[in-house]
KOLTI-825829 format. One record per residue (C-alpha): residue number from 1; x, y, z. Coordinates in Angstrom, 1 decimal. Example, Ala and Ser with C-alpha at 12.3 -4.5 7.8 and 13.67 -1.06 7.14 Angstrom:
residues 2
<rec pos="1" X="12.3" Y="-4.5" Z="7.8"/>
<rec pos="2" X="13.7" Y="-1.1" Z="7.1"/>
END
This chain:
residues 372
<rec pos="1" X="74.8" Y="103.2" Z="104.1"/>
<rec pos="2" X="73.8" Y="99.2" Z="104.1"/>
<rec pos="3" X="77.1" Y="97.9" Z="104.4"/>
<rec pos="4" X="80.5" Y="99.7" Z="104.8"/>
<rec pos="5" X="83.3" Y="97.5" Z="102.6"/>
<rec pos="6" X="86.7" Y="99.3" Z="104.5"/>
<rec pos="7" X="89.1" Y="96.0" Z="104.3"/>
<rec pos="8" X="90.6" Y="96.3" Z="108.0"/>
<rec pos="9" X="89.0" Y="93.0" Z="109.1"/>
<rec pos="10" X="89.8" Y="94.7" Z="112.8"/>
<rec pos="11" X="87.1" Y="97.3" Z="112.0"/>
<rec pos="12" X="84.4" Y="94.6" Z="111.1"/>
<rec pos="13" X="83.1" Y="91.2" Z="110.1"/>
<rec pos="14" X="85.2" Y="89.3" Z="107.4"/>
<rec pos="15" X="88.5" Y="89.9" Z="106.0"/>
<rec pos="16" X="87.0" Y="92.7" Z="104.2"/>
<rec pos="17" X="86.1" Y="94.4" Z="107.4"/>
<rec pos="18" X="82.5" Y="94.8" Z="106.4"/>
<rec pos="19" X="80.8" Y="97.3" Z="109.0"/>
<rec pos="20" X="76.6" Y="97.2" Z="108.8"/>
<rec pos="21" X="74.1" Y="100.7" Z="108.8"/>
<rec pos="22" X="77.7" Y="101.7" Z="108.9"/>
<rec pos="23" X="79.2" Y="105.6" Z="108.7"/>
<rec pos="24" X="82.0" Y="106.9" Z="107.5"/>
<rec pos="25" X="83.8" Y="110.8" Z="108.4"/>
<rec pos="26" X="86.6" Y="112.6" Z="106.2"/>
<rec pos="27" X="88.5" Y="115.5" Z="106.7"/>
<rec pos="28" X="90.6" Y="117.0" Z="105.0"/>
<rec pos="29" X="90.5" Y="114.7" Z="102.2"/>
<rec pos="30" X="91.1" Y="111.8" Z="104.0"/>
<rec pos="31" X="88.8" Y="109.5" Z="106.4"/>
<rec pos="32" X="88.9" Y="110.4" Z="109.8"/>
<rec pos="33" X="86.4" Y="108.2" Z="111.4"/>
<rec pos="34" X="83.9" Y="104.9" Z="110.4"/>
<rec pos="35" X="81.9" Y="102.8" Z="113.0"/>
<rec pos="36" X="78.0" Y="102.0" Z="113.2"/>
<rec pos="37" X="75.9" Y="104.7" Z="112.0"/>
<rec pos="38" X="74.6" Y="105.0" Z="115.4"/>
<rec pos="39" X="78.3" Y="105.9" Z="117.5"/>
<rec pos="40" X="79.1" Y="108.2" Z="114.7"/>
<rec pos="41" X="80.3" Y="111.6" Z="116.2"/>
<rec pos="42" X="79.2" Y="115.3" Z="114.8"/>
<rec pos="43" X="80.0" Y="116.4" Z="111.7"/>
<rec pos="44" X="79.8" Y="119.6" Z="109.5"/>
<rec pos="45" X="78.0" Y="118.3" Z="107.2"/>
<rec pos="46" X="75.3" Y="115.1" Z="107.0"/>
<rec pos="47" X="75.4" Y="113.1" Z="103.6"/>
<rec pos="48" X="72.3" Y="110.0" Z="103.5"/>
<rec pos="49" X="73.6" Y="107.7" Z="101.5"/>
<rec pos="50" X="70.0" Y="106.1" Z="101.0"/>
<rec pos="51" X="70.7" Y="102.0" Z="102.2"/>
<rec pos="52" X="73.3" Y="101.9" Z="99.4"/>
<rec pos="53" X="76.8" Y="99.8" Z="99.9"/>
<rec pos="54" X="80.5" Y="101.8" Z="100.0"/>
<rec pos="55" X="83.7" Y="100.2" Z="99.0"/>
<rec pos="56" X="87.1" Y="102.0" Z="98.4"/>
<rec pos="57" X="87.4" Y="103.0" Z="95.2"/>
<rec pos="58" X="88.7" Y="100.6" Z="92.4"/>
<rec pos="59" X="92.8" Y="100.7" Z="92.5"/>
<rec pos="60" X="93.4" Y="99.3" Z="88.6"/>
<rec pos="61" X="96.9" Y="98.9" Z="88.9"/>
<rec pos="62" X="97.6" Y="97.8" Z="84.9"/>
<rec pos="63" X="96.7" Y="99.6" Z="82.0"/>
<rec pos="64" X="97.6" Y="101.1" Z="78.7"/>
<rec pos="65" X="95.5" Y="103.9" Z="78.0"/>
<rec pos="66" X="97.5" Y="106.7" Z="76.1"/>
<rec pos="67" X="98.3" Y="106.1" Z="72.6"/>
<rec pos="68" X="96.5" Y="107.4" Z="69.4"/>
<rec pos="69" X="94.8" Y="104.8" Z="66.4"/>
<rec pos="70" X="91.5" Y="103.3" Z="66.9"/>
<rec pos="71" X="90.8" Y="100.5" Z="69.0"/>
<rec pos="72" X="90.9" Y="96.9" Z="67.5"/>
<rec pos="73" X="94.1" Y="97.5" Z="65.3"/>
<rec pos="74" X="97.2" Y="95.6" Z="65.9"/>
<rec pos="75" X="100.4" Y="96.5" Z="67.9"/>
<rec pos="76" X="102.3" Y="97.9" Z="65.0"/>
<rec pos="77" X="99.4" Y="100.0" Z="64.0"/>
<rec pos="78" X="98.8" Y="101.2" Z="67.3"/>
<rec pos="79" X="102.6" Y="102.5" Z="67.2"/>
<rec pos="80" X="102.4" Y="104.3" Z="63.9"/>
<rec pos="81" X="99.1" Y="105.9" Z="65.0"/>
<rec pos="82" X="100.6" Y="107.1" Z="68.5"/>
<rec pos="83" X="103.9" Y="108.8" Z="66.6"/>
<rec pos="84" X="101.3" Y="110.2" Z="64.3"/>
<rec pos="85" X="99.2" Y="112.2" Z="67.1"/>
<rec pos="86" X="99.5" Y="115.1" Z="68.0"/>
<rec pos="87" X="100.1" Y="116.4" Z="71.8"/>
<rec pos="88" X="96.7" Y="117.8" Z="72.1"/>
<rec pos="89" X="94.9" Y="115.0" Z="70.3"/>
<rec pos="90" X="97.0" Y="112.4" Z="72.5"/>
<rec pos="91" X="96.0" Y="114.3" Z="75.8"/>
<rec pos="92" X="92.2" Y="114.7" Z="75.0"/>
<rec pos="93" X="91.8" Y="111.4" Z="74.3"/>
<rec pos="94" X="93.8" Y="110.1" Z="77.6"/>
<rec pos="95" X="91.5" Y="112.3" Z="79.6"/>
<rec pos="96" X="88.5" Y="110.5" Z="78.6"/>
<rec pos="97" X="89.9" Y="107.3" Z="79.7"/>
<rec pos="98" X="90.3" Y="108.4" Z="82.9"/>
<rec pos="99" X="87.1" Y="110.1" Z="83.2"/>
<rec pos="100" X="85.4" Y="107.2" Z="82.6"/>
<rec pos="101" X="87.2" Y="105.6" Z="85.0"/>
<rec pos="102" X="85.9" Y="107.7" Z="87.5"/>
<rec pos="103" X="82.5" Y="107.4" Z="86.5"/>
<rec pos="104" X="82.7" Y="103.4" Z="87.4"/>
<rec pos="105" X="84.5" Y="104.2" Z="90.5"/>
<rec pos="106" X="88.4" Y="103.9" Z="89.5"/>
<rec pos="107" X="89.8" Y="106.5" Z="91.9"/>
<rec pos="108" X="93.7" Y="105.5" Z="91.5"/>
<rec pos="109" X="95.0" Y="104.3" Z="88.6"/>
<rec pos="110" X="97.9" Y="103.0" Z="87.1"/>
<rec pos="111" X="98.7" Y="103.1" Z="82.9"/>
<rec pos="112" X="101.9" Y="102.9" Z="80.9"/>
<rec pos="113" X="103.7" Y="104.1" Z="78.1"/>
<rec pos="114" X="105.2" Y="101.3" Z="75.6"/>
<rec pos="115" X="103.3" Y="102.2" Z="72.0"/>
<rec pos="116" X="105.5" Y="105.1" Z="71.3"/>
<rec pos="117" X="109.2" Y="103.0" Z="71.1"/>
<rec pos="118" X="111.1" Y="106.0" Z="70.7"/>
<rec pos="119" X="113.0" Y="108.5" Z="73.5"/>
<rec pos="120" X="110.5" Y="111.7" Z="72.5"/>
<rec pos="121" X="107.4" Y="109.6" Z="71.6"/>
<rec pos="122" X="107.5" Y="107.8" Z="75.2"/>
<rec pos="123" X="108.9" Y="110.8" Z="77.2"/>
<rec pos="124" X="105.4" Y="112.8" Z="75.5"/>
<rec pos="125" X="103.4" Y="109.7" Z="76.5"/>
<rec pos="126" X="104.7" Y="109.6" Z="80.0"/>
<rec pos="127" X="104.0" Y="113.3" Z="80.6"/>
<rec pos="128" X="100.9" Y="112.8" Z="78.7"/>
<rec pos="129" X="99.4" Y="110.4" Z="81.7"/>
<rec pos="130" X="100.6" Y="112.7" Z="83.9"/>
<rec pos="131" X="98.3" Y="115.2" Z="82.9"/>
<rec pos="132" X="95.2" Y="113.3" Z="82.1"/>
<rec pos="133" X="95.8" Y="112.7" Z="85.8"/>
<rec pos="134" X="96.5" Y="109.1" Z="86.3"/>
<rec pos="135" X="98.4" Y="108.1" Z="89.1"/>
<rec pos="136" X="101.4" Y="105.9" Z="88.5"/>
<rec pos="137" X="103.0" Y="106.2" Z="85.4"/>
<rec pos="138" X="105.2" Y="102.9" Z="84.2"/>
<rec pos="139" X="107.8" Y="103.3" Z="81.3"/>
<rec pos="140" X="107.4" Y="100.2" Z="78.9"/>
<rec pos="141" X="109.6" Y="101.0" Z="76.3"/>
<rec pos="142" X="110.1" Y="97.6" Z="76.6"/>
<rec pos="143" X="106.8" Y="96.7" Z="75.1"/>
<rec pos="144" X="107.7" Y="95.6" Z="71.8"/>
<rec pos="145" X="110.8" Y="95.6" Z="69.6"/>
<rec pos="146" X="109.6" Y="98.4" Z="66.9"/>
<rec pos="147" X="109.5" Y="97.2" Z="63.3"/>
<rec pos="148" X="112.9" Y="99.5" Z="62.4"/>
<rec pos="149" X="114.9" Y="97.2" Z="65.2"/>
<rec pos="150" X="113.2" Y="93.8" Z="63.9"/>
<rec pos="151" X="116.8" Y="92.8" Z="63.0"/>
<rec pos="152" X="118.6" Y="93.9" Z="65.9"/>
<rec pos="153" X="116.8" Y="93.4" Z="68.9"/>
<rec pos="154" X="119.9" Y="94.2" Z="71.7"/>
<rec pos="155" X="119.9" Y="97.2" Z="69.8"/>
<rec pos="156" X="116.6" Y="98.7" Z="70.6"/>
<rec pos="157" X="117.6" Y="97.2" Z="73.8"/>
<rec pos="158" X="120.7" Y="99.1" Z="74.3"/>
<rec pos="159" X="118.0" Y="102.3" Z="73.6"/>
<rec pos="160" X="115.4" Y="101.6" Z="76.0"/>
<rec pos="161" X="118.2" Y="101.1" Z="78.7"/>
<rec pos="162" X="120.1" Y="104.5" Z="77.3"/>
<rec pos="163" X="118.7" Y="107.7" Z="75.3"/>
<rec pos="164" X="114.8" Y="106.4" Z="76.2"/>
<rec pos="165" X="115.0" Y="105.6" Z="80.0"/>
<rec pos="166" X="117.3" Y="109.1" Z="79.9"/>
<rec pos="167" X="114.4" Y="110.8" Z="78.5"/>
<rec pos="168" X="111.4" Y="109.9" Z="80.6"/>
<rec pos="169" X="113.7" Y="109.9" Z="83.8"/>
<rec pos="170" X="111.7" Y="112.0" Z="86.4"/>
<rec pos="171" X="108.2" Y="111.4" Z="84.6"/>
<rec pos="172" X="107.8" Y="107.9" Z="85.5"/>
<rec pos="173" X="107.3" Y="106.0" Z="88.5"/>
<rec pos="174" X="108.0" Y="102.2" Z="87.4"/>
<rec pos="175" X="109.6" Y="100.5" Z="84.7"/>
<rec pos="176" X="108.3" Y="97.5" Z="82.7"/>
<rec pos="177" X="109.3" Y="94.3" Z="80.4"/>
<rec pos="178" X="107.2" Y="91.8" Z="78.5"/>
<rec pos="179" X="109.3" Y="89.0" Z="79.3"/>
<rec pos="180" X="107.7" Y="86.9" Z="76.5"/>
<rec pos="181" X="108.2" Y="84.8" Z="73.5"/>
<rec pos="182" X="107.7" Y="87.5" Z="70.6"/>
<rec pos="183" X="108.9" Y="90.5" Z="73.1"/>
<rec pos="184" X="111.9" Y="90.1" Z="75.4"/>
<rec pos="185" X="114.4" Y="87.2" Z="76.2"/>
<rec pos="186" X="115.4" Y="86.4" Z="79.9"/>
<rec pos="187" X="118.8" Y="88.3" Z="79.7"/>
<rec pos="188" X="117.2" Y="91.2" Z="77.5"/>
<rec pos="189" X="114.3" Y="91.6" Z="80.4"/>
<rec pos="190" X="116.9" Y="91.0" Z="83.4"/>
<rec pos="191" X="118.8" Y="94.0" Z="81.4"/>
<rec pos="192" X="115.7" Y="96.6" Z="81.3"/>
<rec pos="193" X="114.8" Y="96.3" Z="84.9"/>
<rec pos="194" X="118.6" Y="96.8" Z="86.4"/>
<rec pos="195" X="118.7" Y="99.8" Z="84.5"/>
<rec pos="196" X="115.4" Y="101.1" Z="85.4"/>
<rec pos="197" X="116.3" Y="100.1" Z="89.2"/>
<rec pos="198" X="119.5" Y="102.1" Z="89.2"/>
<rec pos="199" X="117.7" Y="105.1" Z="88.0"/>
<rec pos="200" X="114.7" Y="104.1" Z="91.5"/>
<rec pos="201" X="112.4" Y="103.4" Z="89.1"/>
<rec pos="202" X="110.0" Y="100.6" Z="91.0"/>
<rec pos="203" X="109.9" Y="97.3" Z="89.0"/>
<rec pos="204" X="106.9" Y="95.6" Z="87.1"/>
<rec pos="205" X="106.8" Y="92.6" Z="84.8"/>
<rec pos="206" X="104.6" Y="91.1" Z="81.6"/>
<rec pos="207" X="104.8" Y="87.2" Z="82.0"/>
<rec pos="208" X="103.8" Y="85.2" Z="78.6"/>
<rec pos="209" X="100.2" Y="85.3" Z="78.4"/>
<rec pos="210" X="100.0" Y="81.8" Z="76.4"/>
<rec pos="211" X="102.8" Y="80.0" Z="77.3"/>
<rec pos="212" X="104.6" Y="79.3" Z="81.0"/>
<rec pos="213" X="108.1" Y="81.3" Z="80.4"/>
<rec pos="214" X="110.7" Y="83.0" Z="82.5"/>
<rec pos="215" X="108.5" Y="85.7" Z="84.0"/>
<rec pos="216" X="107.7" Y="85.0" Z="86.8"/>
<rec pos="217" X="110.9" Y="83.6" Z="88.1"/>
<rec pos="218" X="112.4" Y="86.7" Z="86.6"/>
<rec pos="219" X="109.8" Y="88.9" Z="88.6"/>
<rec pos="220" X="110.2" Y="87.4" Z="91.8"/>
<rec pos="221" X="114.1" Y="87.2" Z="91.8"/>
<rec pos="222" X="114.2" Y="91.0" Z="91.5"/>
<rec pos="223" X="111.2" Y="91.6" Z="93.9"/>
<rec pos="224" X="109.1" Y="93.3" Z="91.3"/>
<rec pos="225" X="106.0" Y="94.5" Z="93.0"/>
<rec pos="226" X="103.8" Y="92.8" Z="90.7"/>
<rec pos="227" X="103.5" Y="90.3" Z="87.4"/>
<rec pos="228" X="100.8" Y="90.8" Z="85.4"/>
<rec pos="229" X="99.7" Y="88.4" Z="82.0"/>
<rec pos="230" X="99.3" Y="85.2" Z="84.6"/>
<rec pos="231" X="97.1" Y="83.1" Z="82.2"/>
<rec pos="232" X="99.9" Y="80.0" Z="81.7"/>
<rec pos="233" X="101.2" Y="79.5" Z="85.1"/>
<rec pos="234" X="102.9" Y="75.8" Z="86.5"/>
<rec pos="235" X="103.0" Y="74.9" Z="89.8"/>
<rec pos="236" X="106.7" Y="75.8" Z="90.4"/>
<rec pos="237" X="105.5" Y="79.6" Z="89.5"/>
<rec pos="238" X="102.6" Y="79.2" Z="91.9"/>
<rec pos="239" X="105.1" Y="78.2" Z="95.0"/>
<rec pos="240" X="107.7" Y="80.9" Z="93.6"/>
<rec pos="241" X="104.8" Y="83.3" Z="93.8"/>
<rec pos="242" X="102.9" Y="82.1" Z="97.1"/>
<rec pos="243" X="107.0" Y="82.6" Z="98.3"/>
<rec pos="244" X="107.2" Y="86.2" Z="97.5"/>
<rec pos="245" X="106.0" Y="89.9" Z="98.2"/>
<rec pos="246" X="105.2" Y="89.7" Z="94.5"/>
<rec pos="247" X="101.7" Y="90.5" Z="93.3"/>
<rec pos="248" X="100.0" Y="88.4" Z="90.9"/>
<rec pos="249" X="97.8" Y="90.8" Z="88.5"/>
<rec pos="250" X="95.4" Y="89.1" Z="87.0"/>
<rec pos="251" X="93.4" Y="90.5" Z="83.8"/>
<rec pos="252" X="90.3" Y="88.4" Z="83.7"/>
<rec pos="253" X="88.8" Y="91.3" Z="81.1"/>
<rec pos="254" X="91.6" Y="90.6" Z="78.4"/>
<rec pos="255" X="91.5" Y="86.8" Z="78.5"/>
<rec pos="256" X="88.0" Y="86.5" Z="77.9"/>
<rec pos="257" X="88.6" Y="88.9" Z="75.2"/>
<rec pos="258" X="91.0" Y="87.2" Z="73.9"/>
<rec pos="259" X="89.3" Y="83.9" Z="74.2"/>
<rec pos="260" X="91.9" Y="82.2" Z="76.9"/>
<rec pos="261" X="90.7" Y="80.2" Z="79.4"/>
<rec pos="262" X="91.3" Y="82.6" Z="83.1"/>
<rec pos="263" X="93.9" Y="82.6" Z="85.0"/>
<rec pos="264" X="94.6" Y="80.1" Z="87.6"/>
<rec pos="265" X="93.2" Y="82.9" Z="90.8"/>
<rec pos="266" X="91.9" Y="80.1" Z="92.9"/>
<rec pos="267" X="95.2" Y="78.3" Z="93.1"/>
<rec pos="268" X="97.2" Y="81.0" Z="93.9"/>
<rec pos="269" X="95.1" Y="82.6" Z="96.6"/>
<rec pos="270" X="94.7" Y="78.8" Z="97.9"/>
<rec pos="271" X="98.6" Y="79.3" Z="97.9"/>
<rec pos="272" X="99.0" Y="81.7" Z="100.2"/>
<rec pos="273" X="100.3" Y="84.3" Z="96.7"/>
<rec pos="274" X="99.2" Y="87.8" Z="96.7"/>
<rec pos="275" X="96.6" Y="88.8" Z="93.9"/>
<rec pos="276" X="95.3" Y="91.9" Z="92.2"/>
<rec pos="277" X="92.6" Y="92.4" Z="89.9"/>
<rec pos="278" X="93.1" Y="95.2" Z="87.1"/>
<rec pos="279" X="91.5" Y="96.1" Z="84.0"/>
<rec pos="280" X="94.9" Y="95.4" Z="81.3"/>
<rec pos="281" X="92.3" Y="98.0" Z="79.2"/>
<rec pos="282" X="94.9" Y="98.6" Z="76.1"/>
<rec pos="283" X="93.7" Y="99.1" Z="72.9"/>
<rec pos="284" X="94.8" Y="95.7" Z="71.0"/>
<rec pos="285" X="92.8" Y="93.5" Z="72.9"/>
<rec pos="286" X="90.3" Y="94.3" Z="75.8"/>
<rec pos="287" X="89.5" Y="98.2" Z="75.6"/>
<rec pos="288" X="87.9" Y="98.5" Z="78.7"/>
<rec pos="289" X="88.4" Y="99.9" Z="82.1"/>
<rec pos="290" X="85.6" Y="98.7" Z="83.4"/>
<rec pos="291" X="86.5" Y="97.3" Z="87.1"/>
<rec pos="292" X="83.1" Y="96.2" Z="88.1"/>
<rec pos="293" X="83.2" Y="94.2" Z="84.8"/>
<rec pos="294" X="86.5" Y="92.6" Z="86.1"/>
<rec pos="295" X="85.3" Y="92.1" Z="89.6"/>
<rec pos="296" X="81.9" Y="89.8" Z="87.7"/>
<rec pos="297" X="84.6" Y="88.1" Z="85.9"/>
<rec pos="298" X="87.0" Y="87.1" Z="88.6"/>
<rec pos="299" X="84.1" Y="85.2" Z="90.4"/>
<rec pos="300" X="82.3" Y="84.2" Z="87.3"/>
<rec pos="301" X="85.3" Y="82.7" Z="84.9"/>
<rec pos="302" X="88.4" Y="82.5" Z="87.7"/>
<rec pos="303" X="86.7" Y="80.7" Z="91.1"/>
<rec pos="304" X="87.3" Y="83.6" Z="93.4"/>
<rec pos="305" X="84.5" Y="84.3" Z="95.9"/>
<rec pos="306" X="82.6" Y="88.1" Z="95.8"/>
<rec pos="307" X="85.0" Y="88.9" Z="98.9"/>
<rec pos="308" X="88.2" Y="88.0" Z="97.3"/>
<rec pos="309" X="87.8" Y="89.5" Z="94.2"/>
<rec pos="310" X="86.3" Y="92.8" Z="95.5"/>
<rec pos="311" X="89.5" Y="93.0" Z="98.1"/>
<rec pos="312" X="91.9" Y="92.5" Z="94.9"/>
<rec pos="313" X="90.5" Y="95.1" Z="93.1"/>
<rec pos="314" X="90.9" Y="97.8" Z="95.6"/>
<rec pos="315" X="93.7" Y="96.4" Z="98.2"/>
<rec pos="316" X="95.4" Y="94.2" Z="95.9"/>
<rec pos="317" X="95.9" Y="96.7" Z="93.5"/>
<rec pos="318" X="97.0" Y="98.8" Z="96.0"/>
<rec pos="319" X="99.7" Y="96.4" Z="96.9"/>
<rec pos="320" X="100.4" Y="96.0" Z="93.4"/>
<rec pos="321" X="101.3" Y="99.5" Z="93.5"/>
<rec pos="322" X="103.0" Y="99.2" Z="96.8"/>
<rec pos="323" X="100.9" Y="102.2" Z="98.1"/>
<rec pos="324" X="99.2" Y="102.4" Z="101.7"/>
<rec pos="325" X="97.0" Y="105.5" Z="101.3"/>
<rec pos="326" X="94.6" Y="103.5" Z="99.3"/>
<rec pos="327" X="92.3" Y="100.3" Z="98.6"/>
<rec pos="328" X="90.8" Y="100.5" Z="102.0"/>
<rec pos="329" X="88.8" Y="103.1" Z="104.2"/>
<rec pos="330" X="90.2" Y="102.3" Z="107.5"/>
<rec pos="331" X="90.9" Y="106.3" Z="109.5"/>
<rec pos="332" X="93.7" Y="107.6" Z="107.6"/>
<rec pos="333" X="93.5" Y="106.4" Z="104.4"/>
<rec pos="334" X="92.5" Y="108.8" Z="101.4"/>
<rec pos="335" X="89.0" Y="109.2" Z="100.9"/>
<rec pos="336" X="88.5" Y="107.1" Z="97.9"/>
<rec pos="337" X="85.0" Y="105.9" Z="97.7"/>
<rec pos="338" X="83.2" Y="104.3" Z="95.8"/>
<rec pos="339" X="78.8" Y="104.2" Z="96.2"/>
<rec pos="340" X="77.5" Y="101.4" Z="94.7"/>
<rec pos="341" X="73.3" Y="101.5" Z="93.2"/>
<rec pos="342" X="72.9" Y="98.5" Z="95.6"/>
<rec pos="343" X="72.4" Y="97.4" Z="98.8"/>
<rec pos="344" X="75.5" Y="95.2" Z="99.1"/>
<rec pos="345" X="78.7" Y="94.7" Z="97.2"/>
<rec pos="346" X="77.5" Y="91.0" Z="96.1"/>
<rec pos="347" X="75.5" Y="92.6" Z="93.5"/>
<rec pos="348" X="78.7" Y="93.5" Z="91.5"/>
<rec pos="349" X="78.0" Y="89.9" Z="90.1"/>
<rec pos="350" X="73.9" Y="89.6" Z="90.6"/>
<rec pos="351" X="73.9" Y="92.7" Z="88.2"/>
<rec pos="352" X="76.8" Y="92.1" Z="86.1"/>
<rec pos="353" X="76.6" Y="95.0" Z="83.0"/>
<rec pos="354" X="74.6" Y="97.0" Z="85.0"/>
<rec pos="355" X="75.7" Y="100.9" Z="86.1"/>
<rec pos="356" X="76.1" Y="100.0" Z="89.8"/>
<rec pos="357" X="78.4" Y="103.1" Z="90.1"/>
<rec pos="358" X="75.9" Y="104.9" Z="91.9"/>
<rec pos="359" X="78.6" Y="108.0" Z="93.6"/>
<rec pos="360" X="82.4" Y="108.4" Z="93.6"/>
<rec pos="361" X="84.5" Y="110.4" Z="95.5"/>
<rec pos="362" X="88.3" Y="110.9" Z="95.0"/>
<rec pos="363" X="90.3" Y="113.0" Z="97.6"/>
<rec pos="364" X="86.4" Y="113.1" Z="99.4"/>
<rec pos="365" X="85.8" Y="115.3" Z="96.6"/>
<rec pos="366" X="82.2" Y="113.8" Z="94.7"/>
<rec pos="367" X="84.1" Y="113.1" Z="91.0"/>
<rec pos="368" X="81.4" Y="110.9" Z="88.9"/>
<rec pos="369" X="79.0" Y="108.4" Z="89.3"/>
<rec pos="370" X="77.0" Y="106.6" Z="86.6"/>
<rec pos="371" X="73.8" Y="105.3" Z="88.4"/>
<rec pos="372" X="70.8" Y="107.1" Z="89.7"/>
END
């Protein structure tokens, strides 16, 4: 391989420990050895990777990918579509998403629940994720406040923190609140996440993607691991931020979409704040999943350099997920890897739209790849 991207800046050059005519060893589904091609010891078996750059593979750490409806609708639609599908339909079509996340080198993912807003509609999308094979599963019941609880929001409140975090209790690894104008107060958000804390659930925030608003400060006084929607931040949330173990998840896909201007990444990694990159692929804004999309973006619309923005999207998002076995190829970590149809990871933005997903392996097992 050309250039080795492992993100152990003891292993090589650059915070993103880049090795040269590097090589890499995995056993047992995990990576055993990397170094110059040269000291590389034996192995079973010889793979040529042809001059071609290797990152770990893409952590996308927010999504919404299991619901039923078209695309392009709106919210409420999206609901009524998802209570309307069927299990099988509902799993099929969650399986593509992930598929075609592998094929652009997503090899741990994150999606969420939230656009079925009842107890057996999100306990059936939970275990739906789960076996379309996506890694973390969040319960975001508190999405939005269904049309039927319009005129009693505490109530649908005083479900998602009974009967529906009840019902998807042992298929779900984190819950979620849009703490938002439109969604969830302060004290209706600060209500979600104690319950879904007391029942070990990991903790995950929405901010206000158009207007500054209690997110953050809610995120960071209950240590969530991450806050996602970061478009409209003031300084204050910056230095709360820079403060914290909290990742900022930044969505650079969905605000373009959506015709915001990005997120302020620059000032937060100039801050000293902890930043992931992730896809936000949900069907009522940006439908896609594509992380080498979001990596062009990031450097392209939000000031990050190639380096940064490639090390959020696979170590950030890690963080984000507060996981250690992924987002970087130093010995031990799962082999996660991503080939790129390129001779360096700077062409993730010198080709942006093309299919640089050359190879990917998940577990060290060879799972898609897009490019020739």
């Amino acid at each position: 391989m050309s250039e080795l991207v492992t993100n152990d800046p003891a292993l090589g050059a650059t915070p993103l420990g880049r090795i040269p005519e590097a090589g890499l060893i995995v056993q047992d589904g995990r990576v055993v050895w990397v170094g110059p091609e040269r000291s590389a010891p034996a192995a079973d078996r010889a793979l040529n990777l042809g001059g071609r750059a290797v990152l770990p593979g893409w952590v996308d750490s927010h999504t919404h990918l299991v619901h039923g409806g078209d695309p392009g609708r709106g919210p409420w639609a999206i609901v009524e579509a998802t209570r309307r599908t069927d299990d099988a339909t509902l799993l099929a079509a969650a399986r593509r998403h992930r598929a075609r996340m592998l094929l652009g080198g997503t090899t741990c993912a994150e999606t969420a629940t939230g656009f079925g807003l009842t107890a057996a509609d999100e306990r059936r999308t939970a275990l739906t994720a789960a076996a379309a094979g996506f890694d973390e599963i969040t319960f975001l019941g508190a999405h939005l406040v269904p049309v039927e609880y319009h005129g009693d929001p505490d109530g649908y409140v005083d479900l998602v923190c009974g009967p529906m975090l009840d019902a998807v209790e042992g298929s779900v690894d984190w819950i979620d609140v849009c703490c938002a104008g439109g969604a969830f107060d302060e004290a209706q958000s600060r209500r979600v996440l104690a319950a879904g804390q007391r029942k070990g659930l990991g903790l995950r925030v929405h901010a206000d993607p158009t207007d500054p608003g209690a997110g953050v400060r809610v995120a960071v006084d209950v240590a969530a691991a991450s806050v996602a929607h970061c478009t409209r931040l003031t300084g204050a949330d910056i230095d709360l931020l820079a403060g914290s173990a909290t990742v900022t998840t930044l969505l650079p896909a969905g605000e373009l979409a959506a015709g915001q201007p990005p997120a302020p990444g620059r000032a937060l990694l100039d801050a000293g704040a902890p930043v992931a990159l992730a896809s936000g692929g949900t069907p009522g804004a940006s439908f896609t999943s594509s992380m080498n999309l979001v990596v062009a973006l990031a450097v392209l619309r939000g000031g990050l350099t190639i380096g940064e923005a490639v090390f959020a999207a696979t170590a950030g998002g890690a963080a984000a997920l507060r996981r250690t076995d992924v987002g970087h190829l130093a010995p031990g970590a799962r082999a996660d890897i991503h080939v790129l149809d390129a001779p360096s990871h700077d062409h993730l933005v010198h080709q942006i739209g093309m299919p640089l997903s050359s190879r990917v392996f998940r577990h060290g097992v060879e799972v898609g790849g897009a490019a020739g």
